[in-house]
N, CA, C and O atoms as CSV, one atom per row, in Angstrom:
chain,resi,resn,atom,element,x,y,z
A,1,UNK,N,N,17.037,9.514,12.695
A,1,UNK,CA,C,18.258,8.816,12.323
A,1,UNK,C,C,19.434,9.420,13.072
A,1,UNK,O,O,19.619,10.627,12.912
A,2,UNK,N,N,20.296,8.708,13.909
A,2,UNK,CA,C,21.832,8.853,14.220
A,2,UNK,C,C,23.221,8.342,13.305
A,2,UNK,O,O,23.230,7.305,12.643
A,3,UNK,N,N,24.188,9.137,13.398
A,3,UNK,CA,C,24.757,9.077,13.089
A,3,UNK,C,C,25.357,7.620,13.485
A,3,UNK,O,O,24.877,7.122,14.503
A,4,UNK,N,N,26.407,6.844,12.756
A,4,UNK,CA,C,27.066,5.573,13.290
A,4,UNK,C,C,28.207,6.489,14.428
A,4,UNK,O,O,28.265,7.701,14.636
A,5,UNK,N,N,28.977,5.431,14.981
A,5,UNK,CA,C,30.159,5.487,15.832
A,5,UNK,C,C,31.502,5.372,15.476
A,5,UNK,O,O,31.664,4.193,15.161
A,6,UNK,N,N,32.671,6.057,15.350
A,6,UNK,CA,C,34.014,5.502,14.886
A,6,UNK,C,C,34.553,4.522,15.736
A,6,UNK,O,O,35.014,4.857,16.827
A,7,UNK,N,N,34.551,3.209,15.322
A,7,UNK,CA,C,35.533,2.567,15.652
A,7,UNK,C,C,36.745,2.338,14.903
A,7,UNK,O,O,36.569,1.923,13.757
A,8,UNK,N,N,37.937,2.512,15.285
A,8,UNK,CA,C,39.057,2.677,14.250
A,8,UNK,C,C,39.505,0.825,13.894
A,8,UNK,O,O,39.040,0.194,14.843
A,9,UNK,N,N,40.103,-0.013,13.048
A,9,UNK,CA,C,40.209,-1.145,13.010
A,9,UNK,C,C,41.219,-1.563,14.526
A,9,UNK,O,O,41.018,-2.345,15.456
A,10,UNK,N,N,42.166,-0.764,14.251
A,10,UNK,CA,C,43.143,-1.593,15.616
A,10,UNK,C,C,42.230,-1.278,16.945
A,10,UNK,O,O,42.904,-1.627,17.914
A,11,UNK,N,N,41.113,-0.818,17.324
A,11,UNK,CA,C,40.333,-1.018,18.319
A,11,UNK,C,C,39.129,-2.106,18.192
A,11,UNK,O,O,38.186,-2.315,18.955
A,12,UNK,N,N,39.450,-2.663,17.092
A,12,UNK,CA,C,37.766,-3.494,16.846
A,12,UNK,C,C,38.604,-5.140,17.304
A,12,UNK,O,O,39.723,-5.570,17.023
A,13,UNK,N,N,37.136,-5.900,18.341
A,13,UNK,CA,C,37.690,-7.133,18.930
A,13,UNK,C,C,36.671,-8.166,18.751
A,13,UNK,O,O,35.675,-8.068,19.468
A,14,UNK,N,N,36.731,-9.025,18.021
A,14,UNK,CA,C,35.812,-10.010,17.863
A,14,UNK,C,C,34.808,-10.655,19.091
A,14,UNK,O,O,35.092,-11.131,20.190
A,15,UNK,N,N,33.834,-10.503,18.570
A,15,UNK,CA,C,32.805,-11.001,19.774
A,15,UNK,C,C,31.484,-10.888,19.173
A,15,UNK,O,O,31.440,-10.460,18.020
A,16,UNK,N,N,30.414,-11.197,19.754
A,16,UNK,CA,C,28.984,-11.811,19.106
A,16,UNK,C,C,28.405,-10.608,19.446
A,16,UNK,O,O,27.678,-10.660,20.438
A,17,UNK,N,N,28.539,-9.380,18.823
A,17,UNK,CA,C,27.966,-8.363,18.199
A,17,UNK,C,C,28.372,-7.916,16.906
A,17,UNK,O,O,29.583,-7.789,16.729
A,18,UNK,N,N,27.525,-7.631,15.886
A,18,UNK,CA,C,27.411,-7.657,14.150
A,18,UNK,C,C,28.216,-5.907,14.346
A,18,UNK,O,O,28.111,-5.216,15.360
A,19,UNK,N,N,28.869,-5.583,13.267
A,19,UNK,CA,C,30.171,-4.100,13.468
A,19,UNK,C,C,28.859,-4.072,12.132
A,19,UNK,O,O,28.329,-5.002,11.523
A,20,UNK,N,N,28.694,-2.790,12.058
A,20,UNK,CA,C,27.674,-2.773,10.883
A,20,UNK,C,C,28.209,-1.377,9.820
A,20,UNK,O,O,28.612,-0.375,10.410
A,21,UNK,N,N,28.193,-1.374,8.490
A,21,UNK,CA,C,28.889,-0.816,7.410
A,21,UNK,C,C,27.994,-0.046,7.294
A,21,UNK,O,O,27.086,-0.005,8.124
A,22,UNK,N,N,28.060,0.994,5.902
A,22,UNK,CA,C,27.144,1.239,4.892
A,22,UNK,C,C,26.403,0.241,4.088
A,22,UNK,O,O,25.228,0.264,3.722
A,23,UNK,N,N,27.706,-0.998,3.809
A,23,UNK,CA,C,27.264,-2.491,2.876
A,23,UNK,C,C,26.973,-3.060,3.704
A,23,UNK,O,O,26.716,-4.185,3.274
A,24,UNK,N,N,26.723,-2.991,5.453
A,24,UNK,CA,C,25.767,-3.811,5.864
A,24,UNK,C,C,26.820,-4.422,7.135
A,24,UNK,O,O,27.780,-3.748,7.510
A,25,UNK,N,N,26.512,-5.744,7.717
A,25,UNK,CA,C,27.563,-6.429,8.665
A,25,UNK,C,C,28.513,-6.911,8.128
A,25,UNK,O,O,28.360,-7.952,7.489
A,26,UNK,N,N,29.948,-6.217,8.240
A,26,UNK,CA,C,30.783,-6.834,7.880
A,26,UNK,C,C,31.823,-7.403,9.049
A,26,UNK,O,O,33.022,-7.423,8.774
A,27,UNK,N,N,31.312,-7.922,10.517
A,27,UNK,CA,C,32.485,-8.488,11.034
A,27,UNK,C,C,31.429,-8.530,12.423
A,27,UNK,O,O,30.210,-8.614,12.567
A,28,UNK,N,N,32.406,-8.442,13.185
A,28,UNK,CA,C,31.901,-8.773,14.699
A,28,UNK,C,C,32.860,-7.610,15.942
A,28,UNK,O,O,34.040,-7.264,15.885
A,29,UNK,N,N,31.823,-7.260,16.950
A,29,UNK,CA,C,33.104,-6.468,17.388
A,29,UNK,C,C,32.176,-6.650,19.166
A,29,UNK,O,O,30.967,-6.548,19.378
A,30,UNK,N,N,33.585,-7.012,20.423
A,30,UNK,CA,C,32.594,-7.584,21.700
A,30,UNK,C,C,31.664,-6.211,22.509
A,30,UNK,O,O,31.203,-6.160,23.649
A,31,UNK,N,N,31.642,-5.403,21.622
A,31,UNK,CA,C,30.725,-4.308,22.099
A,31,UNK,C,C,29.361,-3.813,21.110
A,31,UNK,O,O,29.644,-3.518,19.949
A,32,UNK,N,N,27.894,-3.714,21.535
A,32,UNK,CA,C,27.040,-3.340,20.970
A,32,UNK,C,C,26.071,-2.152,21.659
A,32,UNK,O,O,25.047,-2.322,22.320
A,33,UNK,N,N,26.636,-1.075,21.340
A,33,UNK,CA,C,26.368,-0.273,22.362
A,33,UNK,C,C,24.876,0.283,21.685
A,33,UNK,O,O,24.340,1.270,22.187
A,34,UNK,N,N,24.407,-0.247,20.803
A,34,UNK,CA,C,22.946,0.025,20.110
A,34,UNK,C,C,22.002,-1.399,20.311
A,34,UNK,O,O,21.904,-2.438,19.658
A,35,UNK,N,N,21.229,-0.778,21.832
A,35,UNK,CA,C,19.670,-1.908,21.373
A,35,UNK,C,C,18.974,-2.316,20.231
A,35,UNK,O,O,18.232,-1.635,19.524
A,36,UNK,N,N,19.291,-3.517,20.117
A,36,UNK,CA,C,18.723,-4.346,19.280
A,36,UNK,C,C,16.671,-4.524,19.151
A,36,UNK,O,O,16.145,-3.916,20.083
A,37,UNK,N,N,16.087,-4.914,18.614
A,37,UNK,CA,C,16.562,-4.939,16.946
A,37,UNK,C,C,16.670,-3.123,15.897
A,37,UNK,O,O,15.985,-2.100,15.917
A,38,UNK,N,N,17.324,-3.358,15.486
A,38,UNK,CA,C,17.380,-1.836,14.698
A,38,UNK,C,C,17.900,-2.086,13.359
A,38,UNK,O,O,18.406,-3.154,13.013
A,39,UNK,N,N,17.699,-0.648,12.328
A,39,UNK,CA,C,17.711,-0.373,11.304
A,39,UNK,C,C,18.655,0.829,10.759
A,39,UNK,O,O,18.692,2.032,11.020
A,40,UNK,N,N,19.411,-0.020,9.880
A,40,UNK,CA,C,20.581,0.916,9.921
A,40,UNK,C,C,20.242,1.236,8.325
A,40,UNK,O,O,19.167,0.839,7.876
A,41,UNK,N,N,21.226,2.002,7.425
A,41,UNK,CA,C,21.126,2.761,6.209
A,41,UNK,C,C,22.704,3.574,5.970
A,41,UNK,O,O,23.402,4.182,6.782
A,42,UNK,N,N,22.898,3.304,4.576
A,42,UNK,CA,C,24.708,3.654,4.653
A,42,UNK,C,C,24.510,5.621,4.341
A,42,UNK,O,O,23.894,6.320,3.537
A,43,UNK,N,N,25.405,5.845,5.471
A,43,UNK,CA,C,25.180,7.467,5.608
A,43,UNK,C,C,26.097,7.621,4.802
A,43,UNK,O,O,25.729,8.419,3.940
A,44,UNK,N,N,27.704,7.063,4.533
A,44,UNK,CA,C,28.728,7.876,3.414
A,44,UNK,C,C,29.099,6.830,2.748
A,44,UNK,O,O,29.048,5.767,3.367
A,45,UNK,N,N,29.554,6.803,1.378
A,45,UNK,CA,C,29.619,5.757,0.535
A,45,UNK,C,C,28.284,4.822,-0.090
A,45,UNK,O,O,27.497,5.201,-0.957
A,46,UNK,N,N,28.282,3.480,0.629
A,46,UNK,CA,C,26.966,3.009,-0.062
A,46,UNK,C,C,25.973,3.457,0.662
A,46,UNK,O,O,25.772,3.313,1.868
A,47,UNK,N,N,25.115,4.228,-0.451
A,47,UNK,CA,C,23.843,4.644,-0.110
A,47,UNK,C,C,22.760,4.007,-0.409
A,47,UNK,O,O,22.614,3.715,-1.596
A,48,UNK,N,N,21.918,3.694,0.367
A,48,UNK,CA,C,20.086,3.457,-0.147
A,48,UNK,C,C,19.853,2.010,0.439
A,48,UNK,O,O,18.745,1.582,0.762
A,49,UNK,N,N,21.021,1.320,0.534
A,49,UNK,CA,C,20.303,-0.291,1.606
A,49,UNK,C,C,20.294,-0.306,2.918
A,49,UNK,O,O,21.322,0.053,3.491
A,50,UNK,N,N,19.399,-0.627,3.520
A,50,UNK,CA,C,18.438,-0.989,4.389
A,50,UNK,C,C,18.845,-2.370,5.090
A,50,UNK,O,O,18.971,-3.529,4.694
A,51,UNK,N,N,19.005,-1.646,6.432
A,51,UNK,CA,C,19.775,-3.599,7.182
A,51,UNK,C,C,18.868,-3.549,8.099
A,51,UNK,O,O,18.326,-2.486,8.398
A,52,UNK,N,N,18.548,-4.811,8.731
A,52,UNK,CA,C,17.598,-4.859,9.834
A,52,UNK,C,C,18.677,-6.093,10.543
A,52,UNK,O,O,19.132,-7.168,10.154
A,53,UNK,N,N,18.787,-5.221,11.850
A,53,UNK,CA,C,19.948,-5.821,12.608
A,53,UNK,C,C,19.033,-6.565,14.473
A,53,UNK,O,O,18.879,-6.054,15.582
A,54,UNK,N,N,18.687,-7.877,13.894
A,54,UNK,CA,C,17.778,-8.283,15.247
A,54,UNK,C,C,18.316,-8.494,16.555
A,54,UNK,O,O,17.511,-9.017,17.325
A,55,UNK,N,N,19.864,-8.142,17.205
A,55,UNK,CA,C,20.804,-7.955,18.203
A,55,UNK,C,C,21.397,-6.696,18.256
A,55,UNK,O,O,21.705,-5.989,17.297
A,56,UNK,N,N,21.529,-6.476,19.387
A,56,UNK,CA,C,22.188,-5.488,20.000
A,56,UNK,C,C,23.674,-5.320,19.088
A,56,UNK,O,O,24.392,-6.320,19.071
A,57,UNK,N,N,24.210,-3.934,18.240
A,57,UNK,CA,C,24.840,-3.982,17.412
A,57,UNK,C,C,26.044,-2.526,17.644
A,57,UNK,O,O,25.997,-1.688,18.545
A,58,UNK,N,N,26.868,-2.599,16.716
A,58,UNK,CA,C,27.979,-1.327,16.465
A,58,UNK,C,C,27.639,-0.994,15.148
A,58,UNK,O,O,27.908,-1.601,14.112
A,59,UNK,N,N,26.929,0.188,15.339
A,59,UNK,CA,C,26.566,0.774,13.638
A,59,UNK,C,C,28.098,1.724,13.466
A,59,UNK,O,O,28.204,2.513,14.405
A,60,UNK,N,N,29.221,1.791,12.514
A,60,UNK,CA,C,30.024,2.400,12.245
A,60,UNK,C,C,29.474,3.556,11.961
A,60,UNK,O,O,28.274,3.665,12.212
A,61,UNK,N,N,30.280,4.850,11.298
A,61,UNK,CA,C,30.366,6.096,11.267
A,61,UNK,C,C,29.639,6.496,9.990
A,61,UNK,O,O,29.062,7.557,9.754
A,62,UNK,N,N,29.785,5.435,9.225
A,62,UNK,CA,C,29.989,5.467,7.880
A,62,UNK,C,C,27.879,4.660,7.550
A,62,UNK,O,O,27.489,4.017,6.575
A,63,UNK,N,N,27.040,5.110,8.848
A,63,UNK,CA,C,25.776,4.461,8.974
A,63,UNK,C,C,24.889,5.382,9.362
A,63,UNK,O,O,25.372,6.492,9.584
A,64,UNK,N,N,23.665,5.249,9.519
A,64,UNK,CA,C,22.815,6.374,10.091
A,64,UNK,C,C,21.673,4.792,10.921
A,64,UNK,O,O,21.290,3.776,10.341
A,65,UNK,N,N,21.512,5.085,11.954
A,65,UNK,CA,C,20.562,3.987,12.499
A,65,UNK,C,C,19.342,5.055,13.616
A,65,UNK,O,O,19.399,6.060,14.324
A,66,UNK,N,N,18.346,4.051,13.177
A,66,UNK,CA,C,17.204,4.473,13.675
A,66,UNK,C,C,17.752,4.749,15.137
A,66,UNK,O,O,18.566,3.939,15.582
A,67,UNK,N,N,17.388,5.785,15.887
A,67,UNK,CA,C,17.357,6.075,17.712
A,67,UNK,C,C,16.439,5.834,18.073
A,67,UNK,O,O,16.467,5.232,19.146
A,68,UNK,N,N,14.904,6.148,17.402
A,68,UNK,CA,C,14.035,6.061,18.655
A,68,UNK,C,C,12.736,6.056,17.169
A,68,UNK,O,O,12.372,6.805,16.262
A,69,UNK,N,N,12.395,4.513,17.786
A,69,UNK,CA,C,11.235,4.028,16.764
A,69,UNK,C,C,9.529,4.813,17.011
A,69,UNK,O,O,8.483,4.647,16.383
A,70,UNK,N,N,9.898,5.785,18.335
A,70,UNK,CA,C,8.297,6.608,18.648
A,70,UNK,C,C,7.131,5.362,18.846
A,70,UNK,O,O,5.957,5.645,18.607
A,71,UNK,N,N,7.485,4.003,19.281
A,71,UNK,CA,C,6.304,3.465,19.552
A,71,UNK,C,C,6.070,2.187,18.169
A,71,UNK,O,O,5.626,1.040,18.228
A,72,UNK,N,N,6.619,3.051,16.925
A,72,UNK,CA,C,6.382,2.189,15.913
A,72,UNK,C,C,7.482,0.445,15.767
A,72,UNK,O,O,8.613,0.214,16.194
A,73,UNK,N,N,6.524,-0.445,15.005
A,73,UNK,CA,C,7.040,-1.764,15.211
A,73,UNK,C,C,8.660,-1.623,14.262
A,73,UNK,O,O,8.614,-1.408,13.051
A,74,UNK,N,N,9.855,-1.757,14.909
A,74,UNK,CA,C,11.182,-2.051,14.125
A,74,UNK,C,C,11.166,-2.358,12.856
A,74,UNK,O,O,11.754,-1.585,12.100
A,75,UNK,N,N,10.573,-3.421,12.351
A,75,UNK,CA,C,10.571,-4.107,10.891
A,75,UNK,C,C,9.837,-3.445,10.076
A,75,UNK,O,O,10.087,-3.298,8.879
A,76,UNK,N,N,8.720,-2.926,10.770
A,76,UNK,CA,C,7.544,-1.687,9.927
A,76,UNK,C,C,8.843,-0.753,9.286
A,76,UNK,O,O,9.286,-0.778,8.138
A,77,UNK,N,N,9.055,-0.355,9.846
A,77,UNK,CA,C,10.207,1.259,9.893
A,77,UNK,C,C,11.476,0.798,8.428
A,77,UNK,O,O,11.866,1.416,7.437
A,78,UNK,N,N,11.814,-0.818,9.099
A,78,UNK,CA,C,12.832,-1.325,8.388
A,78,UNK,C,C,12.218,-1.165,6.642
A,78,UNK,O,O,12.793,-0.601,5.711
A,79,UNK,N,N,10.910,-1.858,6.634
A,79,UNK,CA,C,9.861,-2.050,4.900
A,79,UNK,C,C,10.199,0.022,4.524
A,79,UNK,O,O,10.621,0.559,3.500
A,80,UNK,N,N,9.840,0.538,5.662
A,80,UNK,CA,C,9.008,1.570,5.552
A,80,UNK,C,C,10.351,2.496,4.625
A,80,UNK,O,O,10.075,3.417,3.856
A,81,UNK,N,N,11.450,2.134,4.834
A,81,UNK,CA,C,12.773,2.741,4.793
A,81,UNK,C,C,13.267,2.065,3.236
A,81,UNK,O,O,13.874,2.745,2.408
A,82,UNK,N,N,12.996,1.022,3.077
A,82,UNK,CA,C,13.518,0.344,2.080
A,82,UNK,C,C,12.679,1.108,0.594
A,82,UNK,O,O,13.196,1.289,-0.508
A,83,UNK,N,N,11.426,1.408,0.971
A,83,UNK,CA,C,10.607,1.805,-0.184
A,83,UNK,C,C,11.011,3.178,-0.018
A,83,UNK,O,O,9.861,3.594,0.117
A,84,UNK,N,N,11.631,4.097,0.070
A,84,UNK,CA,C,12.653,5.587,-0.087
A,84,UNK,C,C,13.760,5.241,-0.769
A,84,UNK,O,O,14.421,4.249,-0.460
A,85,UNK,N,N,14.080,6.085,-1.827
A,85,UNK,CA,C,15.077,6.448,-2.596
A,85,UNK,C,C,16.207,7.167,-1.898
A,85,UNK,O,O,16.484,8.338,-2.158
A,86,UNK,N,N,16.840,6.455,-1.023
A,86,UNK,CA,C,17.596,7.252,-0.022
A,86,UNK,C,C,18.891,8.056,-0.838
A,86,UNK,O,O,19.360,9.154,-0.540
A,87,UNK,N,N,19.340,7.088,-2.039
A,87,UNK,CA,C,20.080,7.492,-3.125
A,87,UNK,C,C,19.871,9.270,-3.296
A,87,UNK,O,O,20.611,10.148,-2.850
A,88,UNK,N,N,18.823,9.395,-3.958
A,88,UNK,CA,C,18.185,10.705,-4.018
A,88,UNK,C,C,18.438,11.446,-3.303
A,88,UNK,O,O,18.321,12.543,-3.850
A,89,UNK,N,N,18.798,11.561,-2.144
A,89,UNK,CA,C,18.691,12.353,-0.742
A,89,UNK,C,C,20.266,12.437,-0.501
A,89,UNK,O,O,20.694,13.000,0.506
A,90,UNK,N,N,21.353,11.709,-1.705
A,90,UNK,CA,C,23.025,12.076,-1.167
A,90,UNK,C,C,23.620,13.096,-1.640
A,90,UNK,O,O,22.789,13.709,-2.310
A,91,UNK,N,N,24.692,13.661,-1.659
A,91,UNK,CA,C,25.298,14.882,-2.092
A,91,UNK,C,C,26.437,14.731,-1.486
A,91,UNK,O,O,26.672,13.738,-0.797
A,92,UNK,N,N,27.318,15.737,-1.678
A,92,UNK,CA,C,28.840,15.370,-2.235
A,92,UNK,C,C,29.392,14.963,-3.315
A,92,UNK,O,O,29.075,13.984,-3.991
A,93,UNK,N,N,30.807,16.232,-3.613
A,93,UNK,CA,C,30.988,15.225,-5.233
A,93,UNK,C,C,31.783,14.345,-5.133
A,93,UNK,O,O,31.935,13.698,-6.168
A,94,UNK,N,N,32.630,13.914,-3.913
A,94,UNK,CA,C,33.445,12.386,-4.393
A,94,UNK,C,C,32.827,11.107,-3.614
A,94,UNK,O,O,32.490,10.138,-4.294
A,95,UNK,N,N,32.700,11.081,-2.484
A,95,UNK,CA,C,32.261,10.312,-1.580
A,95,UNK,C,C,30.694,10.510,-1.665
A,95,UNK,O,O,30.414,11.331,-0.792
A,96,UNK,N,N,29.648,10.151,-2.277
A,96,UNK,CA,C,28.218,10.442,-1.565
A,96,UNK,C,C,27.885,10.165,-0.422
A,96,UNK,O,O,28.345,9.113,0.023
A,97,UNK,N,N,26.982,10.981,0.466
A,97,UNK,CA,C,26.953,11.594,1.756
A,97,UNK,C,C,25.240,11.579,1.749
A,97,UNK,O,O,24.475,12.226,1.033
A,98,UNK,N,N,24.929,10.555,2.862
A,98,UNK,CA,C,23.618,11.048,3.290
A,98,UNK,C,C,23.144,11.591,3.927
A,98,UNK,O,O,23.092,10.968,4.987
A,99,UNK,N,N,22.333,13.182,4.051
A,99,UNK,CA,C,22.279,14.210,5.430
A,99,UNK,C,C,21.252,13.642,5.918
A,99,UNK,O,O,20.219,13.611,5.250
A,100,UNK,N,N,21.299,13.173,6.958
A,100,UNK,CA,C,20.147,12.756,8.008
A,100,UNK,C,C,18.953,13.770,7.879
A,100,UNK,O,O,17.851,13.335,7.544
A,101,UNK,N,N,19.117,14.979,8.109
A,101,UNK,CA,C,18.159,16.483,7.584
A,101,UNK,C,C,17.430,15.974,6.537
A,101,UNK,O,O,16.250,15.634,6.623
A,102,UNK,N,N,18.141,15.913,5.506
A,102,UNK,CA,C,17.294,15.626,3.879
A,102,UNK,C,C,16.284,14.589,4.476
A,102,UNK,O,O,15.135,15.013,4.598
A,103,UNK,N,N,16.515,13.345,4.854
A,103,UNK,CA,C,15.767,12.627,4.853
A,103,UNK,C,C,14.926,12.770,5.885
A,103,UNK,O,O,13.931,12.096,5.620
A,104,UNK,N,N,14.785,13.384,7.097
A,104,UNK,CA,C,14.326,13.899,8.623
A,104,UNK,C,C,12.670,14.461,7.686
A,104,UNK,O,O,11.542,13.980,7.792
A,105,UNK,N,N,13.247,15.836,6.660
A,105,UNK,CA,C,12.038,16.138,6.195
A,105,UNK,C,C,11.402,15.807,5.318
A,105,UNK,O,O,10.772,16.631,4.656
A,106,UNK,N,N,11.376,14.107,4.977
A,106,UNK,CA,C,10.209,13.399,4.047
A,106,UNK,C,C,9.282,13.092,4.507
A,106,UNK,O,O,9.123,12.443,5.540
A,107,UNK,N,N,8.128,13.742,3.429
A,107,UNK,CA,C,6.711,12.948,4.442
A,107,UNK,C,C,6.437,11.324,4.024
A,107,UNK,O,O,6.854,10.813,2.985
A,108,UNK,N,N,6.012,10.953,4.582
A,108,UNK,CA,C,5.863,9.257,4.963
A,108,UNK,C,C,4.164,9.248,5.341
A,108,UNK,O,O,3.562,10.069,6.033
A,109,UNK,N,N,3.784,8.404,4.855
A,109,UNK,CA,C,2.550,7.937,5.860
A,109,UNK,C,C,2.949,6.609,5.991
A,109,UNK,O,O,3.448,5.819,5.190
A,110,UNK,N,N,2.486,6.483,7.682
A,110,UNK,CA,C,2.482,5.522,8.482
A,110,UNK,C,C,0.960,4.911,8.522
A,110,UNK,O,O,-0.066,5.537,8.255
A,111,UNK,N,N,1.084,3.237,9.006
A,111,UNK,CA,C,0.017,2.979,9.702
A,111,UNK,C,C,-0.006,3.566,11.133
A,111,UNK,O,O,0.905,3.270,11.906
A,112,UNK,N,N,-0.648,4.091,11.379
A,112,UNK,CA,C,-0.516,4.469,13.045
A,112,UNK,C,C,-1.127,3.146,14.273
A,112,UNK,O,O,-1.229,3.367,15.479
A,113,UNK,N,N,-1.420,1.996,13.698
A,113,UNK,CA,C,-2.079,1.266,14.558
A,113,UNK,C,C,-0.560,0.202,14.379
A,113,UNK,O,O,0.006,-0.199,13.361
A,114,UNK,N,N,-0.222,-0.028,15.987
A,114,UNK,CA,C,1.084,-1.293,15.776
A,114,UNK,C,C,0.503,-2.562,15.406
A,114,UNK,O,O,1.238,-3.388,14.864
A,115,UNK,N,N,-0.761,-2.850,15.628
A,115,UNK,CA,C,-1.254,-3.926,15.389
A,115,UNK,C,C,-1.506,-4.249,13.581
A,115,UNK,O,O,-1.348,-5.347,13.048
A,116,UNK,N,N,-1.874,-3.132,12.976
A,116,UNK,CA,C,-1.862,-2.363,11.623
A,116,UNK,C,C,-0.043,-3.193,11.373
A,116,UNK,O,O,0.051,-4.351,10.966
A,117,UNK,N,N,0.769,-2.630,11.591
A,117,UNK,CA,C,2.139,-2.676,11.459
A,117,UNK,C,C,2.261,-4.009,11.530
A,117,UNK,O,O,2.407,-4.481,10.402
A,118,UNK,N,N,2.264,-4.813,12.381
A,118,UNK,CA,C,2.131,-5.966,12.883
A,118,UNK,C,C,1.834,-6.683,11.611
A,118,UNK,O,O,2.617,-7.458,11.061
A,119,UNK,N,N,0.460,-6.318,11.117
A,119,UNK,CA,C,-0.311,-7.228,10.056
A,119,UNK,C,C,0.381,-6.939,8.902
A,119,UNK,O,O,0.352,-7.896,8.128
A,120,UNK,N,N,1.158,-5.730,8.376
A,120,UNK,CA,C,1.830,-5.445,7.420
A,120,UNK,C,C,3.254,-6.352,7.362
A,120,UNK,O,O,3.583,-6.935,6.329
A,121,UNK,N,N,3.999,-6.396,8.509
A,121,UNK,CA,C,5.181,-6.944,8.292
A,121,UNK,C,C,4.806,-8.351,8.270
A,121,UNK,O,O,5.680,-8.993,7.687
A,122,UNK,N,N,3.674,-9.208,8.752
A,122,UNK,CA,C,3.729,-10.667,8.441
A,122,UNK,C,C,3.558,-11.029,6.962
A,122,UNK,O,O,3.942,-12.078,6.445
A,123,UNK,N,N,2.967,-10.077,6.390
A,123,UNK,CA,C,2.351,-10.150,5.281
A,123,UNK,C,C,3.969,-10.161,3.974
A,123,UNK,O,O,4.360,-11.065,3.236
A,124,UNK,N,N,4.448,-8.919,4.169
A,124,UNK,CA,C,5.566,-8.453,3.825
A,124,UNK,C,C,6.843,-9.994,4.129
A,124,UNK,O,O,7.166,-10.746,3.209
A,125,UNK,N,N,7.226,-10.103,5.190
A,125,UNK,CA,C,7.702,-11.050,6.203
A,125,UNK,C,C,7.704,-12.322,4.749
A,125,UNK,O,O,8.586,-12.558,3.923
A,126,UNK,N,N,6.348,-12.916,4.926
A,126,UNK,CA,C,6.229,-13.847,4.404
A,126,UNK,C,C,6.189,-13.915,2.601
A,126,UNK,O,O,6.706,-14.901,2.074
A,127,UNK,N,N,5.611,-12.921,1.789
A,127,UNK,CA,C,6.408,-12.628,0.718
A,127,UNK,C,C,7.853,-12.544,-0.090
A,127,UNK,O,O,8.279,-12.950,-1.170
A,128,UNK,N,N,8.392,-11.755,1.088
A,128,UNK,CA,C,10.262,-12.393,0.971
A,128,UNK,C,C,10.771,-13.277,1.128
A,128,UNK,O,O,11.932,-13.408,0.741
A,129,UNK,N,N,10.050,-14.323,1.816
A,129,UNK,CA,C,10.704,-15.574,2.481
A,129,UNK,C,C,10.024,-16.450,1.057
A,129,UNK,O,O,10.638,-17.336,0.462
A,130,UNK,N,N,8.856,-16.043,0.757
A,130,UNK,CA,C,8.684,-17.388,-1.059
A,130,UNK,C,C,9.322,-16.899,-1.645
A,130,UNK,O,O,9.683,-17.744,-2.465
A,131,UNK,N,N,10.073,-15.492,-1.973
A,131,UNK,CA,C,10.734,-15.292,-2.984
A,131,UNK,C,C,12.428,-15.789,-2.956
A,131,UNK,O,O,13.094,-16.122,-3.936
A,132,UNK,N,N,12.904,-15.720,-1.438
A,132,UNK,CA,C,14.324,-16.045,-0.968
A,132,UNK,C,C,13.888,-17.375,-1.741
A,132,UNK,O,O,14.420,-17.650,-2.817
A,133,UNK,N,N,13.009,-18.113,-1.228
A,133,UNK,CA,C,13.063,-19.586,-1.505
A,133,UNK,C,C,12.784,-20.567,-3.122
A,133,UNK,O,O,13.157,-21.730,-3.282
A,134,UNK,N,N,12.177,-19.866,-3.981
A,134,UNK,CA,C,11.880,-19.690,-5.321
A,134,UNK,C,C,13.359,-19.327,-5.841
A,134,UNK,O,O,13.820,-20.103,-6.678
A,135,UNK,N,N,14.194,-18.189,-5.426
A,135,UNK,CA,C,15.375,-17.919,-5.893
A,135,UNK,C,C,16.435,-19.422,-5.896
A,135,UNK,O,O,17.135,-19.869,-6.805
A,136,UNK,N,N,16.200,-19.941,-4.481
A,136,UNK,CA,C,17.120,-20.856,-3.951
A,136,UNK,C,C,16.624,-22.163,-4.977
A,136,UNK,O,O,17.173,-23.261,-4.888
């Protein structure tokens, strides 16, 4: 996990890249200096949700986004992240604060096969999409 980027507001310029929060995309800004698709997570303030950002994006300061997926499939990582109590892992007493560290040393098991991964996120994939639609 990396840290997000400061962009201050009077530098942010509308354009078709997602500016990405702790609460997720809140705007647009004409620079995405993070390859797409990626997975971001709110490092100060809101903690514990899980964005899966499928364009090249601006994760703010106030984010921690995946750098380097090691081979593994994006959306795998994205499920894989959502089922952690990232909550658990904040500290600070006014602002909660997520240390990238805390969470660096959780063990996880992975599928190690992408094709494995692959078969997990269609599966996954398509479960959320009857439930979005059942809701609707």
């Amino acid at each position: 996990l990396q840290r997000g980027y400061d962009l201050p507001t009077q530098n942010r310029r509308q354009g078709g890249f997602p500016l990405v929060s702790s609460s997720g995309v809140i705007d647009t800004h004409d620079e995405g200096p993070v390859e797409g698709p990626g997975v971001v997570t709110g490092r100060s303030g809101s903690i514990g949700n899980v964005f899966f950002i499928e364009s090249n994006f601006w994760p703010l300061n106030t984010t921690l986004f995946v750098k380097d997926f090691h081979g593994n499939v994006p959306r795998y990582i994205y499920y894989l992240l959502t089922t952690l109590d990232l909550r658990s892992y904040a500290g600070g007493t006014g602002v909660p604060t997520l240390n990238r560290n805390d969470v660096h040393s959780v063990p996880v098991r992975v599928a190690t096969s992408v094709d494995e991964q692959h078969r997990i996120v269609a599966i996954l994939d398509e479960a959320f999409e009857g439930i979005a639609t059942a809701k609707a």
